[in-house]
N, C-alpha and C positions, 0 to 999 in steps of 0.2 A: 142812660140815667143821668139828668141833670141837675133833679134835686138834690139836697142834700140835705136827710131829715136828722142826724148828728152833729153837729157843729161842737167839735171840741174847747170848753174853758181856755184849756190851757196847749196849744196847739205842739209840739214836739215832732222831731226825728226818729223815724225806728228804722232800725236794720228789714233788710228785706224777712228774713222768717218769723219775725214780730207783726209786720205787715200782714205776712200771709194768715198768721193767727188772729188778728183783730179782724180780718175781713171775713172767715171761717164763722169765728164767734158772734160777730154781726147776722151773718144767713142765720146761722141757728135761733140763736136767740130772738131774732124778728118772724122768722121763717120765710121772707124776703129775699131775693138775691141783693147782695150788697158788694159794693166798691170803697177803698179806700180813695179818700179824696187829698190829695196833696198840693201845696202850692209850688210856685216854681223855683223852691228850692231846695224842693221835696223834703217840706217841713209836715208832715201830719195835720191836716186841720179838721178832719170830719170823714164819717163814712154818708155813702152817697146809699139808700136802700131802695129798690124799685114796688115801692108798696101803692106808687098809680095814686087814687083817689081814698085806698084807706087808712083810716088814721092811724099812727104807730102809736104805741102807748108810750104814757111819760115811764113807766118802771123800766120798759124795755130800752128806752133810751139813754135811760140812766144806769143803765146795768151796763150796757157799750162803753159806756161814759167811764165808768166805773174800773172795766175791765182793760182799758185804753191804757188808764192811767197806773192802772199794776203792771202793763205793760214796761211805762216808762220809768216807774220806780226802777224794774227788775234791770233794765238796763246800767240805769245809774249806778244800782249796786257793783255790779262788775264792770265798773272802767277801773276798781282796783285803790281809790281813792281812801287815805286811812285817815 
């Protein structure tokens, strides 16, 4: 898979078990196999979905989008900051 039909806003860091959930949530929700796509500093930019020549819907990819980003709230939340 070299496309990458997700491109994250706002691109962030997640621990590995947040990764593995965003990329889980991507197959589902696309029905797609999907990859998390990371740059080289393994900052989160987008998931990569292998949907070939079909189009992905924009709800579907803004639900990814969506779910990405409760990702990295949820993180934020517990680094403990008051």
């Amino acid at each position: 898979m070299s496309e990458v039909r997700v491109r994250f806003k706002k691109p962030a860091k997640l621990g590995q078990d947040a990764a593995l959930a965003l990329e889980d949530y991507a197959r589902a929700a696309s029905t797609f196999d999907a990859v998390v796509v990371m740059d080289s500093h393994h900052v989160v930019t987008g998931v990569s979905l292998a949907a070939g020549k079909k189009e992905v819907p924009v709800a579907v990819t803004e639900d990814i989008e969506r779910f990405f980003d409760s990702l990295v709230s949820d993180a934020a939340d517990k680094l403990g900051w008051s």
